[in-house]
C-alpha positions as CSV (number, residue, x, y, z in Angstrom):
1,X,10.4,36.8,1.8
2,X,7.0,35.3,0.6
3,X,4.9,33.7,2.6
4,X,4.1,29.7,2.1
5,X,0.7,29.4,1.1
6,X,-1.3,26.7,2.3
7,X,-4.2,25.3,1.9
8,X,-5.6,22.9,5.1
9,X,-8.3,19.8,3.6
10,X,-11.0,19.4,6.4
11,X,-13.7,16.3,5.4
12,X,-16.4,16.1,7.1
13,X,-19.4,14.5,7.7
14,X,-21.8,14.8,10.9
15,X,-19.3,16.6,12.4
16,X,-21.7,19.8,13.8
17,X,-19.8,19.2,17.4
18,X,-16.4,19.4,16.4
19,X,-16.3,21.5,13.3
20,X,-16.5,24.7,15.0
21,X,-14.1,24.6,17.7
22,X,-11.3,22.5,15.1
23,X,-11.4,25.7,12.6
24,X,-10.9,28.3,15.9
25,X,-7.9,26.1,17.2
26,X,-6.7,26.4,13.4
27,X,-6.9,30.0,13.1
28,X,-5.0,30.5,15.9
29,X,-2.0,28.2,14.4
30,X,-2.4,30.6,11.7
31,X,-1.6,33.5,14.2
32,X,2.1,31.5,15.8
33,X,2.9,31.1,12.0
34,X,4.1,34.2,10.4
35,X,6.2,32.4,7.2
36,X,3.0,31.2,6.5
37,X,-0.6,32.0,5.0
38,X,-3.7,29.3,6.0
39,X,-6.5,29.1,4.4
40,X,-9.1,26.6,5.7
41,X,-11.2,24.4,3.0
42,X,-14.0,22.2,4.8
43,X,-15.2,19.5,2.5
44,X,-18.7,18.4,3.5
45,X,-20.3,15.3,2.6
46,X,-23.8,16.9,2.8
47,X,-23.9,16.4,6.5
48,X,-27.7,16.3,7.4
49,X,-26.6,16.9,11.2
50,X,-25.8,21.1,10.4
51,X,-22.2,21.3,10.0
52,X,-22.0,23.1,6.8
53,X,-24.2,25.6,7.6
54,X,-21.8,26.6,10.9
55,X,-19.0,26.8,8.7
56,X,-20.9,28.8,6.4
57,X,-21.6,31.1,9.6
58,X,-17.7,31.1,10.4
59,X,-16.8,31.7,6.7
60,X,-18.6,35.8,7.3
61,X,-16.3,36.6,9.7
62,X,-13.1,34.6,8.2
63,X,-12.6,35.0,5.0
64,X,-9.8,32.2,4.9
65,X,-12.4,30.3,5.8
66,X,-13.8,27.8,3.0
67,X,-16.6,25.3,1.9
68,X,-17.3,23.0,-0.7
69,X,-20.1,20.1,-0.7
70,X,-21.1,17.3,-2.4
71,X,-22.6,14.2,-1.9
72,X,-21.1,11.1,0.4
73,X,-18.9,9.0,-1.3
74,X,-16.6,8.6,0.7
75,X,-13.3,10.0,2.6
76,X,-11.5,9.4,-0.6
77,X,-13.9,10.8,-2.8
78,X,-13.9,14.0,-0.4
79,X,-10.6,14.2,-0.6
80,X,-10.2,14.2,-4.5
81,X,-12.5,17.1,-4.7
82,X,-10.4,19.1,-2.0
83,X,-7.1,18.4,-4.7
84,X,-9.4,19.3,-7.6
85,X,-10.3,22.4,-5.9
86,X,-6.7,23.5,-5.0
87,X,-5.5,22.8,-8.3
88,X,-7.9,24.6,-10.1
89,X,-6.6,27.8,-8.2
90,X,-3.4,27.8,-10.0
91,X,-0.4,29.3,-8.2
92,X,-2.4,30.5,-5.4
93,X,-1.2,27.3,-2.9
94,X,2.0,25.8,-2.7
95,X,0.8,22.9,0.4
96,X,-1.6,21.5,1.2
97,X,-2.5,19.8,4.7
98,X,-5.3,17.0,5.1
99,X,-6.3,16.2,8.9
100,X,-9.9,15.0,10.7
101,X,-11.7,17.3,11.9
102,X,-12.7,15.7,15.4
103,X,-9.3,16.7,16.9
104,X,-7.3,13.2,16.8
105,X,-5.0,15.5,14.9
106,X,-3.6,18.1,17.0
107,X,-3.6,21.1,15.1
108,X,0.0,22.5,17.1
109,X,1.8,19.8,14.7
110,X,1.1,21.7,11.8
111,X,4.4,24.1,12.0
112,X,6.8,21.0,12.4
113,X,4.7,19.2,9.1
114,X,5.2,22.6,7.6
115,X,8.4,22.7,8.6
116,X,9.7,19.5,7.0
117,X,7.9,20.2,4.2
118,X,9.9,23.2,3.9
119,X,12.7,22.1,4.2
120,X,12.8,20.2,0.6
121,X,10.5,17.2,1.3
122,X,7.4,16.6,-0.9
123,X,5.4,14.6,1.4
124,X,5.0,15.0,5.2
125,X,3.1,12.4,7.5
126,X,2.2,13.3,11.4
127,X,3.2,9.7,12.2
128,X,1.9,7.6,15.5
129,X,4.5,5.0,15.5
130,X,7.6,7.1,14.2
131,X,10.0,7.6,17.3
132,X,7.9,10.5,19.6
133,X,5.1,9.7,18.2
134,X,2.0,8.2,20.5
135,X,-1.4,6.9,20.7
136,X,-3.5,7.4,23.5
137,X,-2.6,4.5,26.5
138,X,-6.4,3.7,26.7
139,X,-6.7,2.5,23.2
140,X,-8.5,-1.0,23.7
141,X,-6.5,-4.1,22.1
142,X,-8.7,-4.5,19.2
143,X,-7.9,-0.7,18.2
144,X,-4.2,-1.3,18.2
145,X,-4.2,-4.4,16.4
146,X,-6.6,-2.9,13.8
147,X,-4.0,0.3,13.3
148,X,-1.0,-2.3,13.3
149,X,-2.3,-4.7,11.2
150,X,-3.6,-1.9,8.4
151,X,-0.3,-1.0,8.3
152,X,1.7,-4.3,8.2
153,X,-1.1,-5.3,5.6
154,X,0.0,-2.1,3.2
155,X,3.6,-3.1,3.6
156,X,3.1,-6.7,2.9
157,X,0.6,-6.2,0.6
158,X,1.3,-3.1,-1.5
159,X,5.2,-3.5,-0.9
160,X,5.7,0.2,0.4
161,X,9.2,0.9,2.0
162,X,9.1,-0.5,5.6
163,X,10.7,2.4,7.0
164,X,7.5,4.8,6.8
165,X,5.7,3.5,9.8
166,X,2.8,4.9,9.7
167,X,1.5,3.9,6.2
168,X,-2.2,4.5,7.2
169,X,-2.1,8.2,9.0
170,X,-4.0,10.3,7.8
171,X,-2.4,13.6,9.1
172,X,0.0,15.0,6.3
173,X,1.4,17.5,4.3
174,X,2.1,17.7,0.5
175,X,4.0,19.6,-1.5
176,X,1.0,21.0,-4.4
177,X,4.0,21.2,-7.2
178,X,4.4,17.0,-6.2
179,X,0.7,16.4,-6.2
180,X,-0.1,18.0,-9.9
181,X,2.2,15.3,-11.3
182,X,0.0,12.7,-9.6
183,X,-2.8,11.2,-11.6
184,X,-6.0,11.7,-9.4
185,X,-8.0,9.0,-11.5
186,X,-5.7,6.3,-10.7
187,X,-7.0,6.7,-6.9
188,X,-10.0,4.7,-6.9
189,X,-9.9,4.2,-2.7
190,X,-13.4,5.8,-1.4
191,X,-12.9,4.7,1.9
192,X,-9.9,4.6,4.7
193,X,-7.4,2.7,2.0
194,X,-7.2,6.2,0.0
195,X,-3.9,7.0,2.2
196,X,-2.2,3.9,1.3
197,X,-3.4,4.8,-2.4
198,X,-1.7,7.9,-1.8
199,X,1.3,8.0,-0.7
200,X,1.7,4.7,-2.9
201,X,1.4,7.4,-5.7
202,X,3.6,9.8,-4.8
203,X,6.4,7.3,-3.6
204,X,6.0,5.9,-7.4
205,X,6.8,9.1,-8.8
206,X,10.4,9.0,-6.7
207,X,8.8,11.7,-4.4
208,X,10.6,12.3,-1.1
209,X,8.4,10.8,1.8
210,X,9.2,11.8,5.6
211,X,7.5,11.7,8.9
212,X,7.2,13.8,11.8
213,X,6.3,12.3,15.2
214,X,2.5,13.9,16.7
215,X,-0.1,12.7,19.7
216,X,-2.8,10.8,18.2
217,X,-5.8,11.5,20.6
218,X,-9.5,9.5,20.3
219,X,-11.8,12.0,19.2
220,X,-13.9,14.4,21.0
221,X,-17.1,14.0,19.8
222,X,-19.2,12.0,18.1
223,X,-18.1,8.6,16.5
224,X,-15.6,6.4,14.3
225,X,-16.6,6.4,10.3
226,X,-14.6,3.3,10.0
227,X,-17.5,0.4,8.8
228,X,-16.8,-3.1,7.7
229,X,-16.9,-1.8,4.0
230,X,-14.1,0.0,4.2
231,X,-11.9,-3.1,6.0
232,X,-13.2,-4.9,2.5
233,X,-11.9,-2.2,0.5
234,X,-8.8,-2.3,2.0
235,X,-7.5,-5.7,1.9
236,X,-9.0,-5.8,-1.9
237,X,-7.4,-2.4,-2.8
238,X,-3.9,-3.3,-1.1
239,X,-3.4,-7.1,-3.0
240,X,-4.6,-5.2,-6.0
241,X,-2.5,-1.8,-6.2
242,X,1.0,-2.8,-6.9
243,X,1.0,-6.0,-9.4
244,X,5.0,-6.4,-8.2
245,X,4.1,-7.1,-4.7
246,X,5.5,-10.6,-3.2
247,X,1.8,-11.5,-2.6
248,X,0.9,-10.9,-6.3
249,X,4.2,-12.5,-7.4
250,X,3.6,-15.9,-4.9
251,X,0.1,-16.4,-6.5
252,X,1.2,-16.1,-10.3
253,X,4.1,-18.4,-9.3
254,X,1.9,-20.8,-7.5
255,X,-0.9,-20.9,-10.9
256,X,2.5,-21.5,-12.8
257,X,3.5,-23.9,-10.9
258,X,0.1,-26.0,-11.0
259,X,0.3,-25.9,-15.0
260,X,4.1,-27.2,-14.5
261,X,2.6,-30.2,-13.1
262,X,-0.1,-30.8,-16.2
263,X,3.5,-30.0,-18.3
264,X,4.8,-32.6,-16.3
265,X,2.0,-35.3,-16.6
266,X,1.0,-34.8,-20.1
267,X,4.9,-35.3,-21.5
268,X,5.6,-38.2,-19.3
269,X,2.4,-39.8,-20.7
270,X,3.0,-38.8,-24.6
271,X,6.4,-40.3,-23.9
272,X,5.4,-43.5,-22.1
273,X,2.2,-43.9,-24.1
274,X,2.7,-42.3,-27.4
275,X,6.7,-43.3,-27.8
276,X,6.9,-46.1,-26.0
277,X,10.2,-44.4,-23.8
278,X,11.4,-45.8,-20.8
279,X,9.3,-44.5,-17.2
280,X,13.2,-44.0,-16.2
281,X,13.9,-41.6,-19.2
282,X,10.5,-40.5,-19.6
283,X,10.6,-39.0,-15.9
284,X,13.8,-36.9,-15.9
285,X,12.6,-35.7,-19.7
286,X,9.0,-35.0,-18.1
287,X,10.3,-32.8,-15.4
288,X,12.9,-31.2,-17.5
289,X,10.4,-29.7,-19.9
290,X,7.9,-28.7,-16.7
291,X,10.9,-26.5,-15.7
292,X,11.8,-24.8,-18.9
293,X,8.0,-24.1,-19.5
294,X,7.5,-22.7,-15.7
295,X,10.7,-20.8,-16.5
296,X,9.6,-19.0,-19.5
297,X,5.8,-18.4,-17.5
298,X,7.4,-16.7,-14.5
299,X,10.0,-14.4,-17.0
300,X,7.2,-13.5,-19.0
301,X,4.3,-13.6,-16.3
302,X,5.2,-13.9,-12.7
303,X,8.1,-11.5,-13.0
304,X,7.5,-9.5,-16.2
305,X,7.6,-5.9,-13.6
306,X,10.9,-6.9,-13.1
307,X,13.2,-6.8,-16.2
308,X,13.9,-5.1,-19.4
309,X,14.3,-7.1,-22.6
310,X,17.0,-9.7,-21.4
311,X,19.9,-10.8,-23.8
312,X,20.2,-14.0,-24.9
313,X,23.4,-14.5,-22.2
314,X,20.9,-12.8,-19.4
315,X,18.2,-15.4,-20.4
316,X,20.5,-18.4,-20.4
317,X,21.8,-17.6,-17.5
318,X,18.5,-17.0,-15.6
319,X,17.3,-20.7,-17.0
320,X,20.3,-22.1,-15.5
321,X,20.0,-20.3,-12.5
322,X,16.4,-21.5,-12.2
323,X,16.8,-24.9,-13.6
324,X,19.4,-25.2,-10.8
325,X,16.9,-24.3,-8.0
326,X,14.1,-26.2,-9.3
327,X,16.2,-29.6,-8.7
328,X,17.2,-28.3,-5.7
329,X,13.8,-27.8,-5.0
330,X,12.6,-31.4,-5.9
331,X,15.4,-33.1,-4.0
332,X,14.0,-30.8,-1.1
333,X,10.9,-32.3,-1.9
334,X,12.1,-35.6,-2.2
335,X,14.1,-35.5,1.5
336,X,11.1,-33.7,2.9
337,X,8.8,-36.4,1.8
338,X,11.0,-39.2,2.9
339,X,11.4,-38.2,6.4
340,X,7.8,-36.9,6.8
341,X,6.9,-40.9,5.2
342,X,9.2,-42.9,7.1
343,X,10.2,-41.3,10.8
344,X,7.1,-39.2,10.9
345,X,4.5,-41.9,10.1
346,X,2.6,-39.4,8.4
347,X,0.3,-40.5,5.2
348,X,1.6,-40.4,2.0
349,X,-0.7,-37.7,0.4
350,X,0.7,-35.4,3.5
351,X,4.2,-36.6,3.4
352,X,3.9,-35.5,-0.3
353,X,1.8,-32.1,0.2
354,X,4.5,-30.9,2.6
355,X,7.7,-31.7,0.5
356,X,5.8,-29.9,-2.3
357,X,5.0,-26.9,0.3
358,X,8.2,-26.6,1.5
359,X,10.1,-27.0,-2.3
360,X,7.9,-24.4,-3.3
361,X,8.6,-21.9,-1.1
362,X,12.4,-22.7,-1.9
363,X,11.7,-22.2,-5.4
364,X,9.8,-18.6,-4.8
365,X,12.9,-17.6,-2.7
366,X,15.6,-18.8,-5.3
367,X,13.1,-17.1,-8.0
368,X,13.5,-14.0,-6.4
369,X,16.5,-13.7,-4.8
370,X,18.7,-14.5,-7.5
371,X,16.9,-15.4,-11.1
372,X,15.0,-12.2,-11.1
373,X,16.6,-10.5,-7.7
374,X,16.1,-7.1,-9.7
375,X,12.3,-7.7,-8.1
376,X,13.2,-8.0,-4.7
377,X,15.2,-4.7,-4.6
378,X,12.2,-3.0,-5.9
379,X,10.0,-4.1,-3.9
């Protein structure tokens, strides 16, 4: 039987105290795993602090032992050029594995990664919050709520499958065959967002995803890259990934919404003004015409990701449907704003902003759950 060949993706930068002793704990992995050749590729960000040149020093007496440099742009960045790399090698890899190298990931969880990997899976995540998995019981508040928020953030904002817990982990392994079909210049992250960005990439592709429980530990030495610029990235780089998202789709409903209203306003006053209708049939025309134009805004804008060319029955049917919720939706309004008004003794401008608050949100749901529910399930 051939041995799996894999390639292990080490970034680094200032990381002379750790670098050392990671790649020794790695080579003796190497050793437990006999189905199983390891090579060892350090990326280095042109670390003024040495590290390169002990690798360098490590790479004459292993010679799976590897280096590649550039200059710092980023763990993203680094991490592109450690794909380039392995792709430009051909067949000579068939995995790869991407970890820190100031031993928060445990280098004994490589054989169950491998493992799963193995056994038909594309792409394999050392998860924290997966069932066994841990983070380290000292962990100050602010560090937990930064991890959990990341990742409630990248499956609120980027709409990834809620059953991956740990969205943001960094310590995986990828099936090389998967990753060739994955177009590296579509993965613009630099900073800490690039694993989102990732495994985004390979879930749109239909690639398997699965996770394998590990002990995340602080590191040993030296100190955290994470820097405000890289929090910025990542809320910018989550709303902006996946255009389908509900937060993309609540925005683009809510802009269609507001130019319903200047529907709304300008027809009621062409037909009042202009025609000289009725304010009684002027009104229920108004709002009529608001709703068919919102309609055809949110099938052609708000959820265009969401259907193939409709028939003329399927587009019918979805005005109906939507026509239906939006007078729901102003009734809601209506009964909203009354009781607000009249029991709460609330002003009328807030009376009025909350029936319109709550209507919309009715409208969103009706939108998606059952004009274009084909959204929701792909979400």
């Amino acid at each position: 039987m051939t041995a799996t060949q894999v390639l292990i993706l080490i970034p680094t930068y200032n990381e002379a105290e750790n670098i050392e002793a990671i790649i020794l704990a790695l080579l003796g992995v190497a050793t437990e795993l006999p189905d199983y050749n390891l090579d060892i590729l350090v990326i280095d960000d042109n670390s003024p602090d040495g590290t390169p040149t002990i690798v360098r020093t490590l790479m004459q007496r292993h010679t799976n032992v590897r280096l590649i440099t550039g200059k710092k742009q980023g763990l993203g960045k680094a991490y592109i050029r450690g794909f380039k790399y392995a792709l430009k090698q051909g067949d000579t890899y068939d995995a790869l594995v991407m970890m820190d190298a100031d031993f928060s990931h445990n280098p004994v969880a490589i054989p169950s990664m491998l493992a799963k990997l193995t056994d038909s899976e594309d792409y394999v995540i050392g998860s924290r919050y997966v069932t066994g998995g841990t983070i380290p019981g000292n962990w100050p508040l602010l560090r937990i709520l930064n991890s959990r928020v990341a990742n409630f953030m990248a499956h609120a904002l980027v709409g990834i499958d809620k059953r991956v817990t740990d969205v943001t982990g960094g310590y995986k392994a990828l099936r090389l065959s998967a990753l060739a079909n994955i177009d590296l210049r579509d993965i613009q992250s630099a900073g800490y967002f690039f694993q989102v960005n990732l495994l985004h990439a390979f879930l749109e592709k239909g690639y398997s995803v699965a996770e394998v429980p590990i002990t995340f530990v602080d590191r040993r030495f030296g100190v955290s890259k994470l820097r405000f610029k890289d929090i910025t990235e990542f809320l910018y780089r989550a709303y902006k990934l996946n255009p389908d998202s509900t937060p993309r789709r609540l925005v683009r409903f809510c802009s269609v919404g507001a130019t319903g209203t200047v529907v709304n306003l300008a027809v009621i006053a062409l037909l009042i003004n202009l025609f000289k209708i009725s304010p009684f049939i002027a009104d229920p025309v108004a709002i009529e015409v608001s709703i068919i134009s919102n309609f055809i805004l949110n099938h052609n804008y708000t959820f265009r990701f969401s259907h193939h060319k409709d028939s003329g029955i399927q587009w019918r049917s979805k005005l109906l449907k939507f026509n239906a919720g939006a007078l729901g939706g102003a009734l809601l309004s209506f009964l909203i704003f009354s009781l607000i008004y009249r029991y709460g003794g609330a002003h009328y401008i807030i009376a009025d902003l909350c029936g319109i608050l709550v209507s919309t949100g009715w409208n969103f749901w009706v939108s998606t759950k059952y004009v274009w529910r084909s959204v929701d399930a792909g979400a």
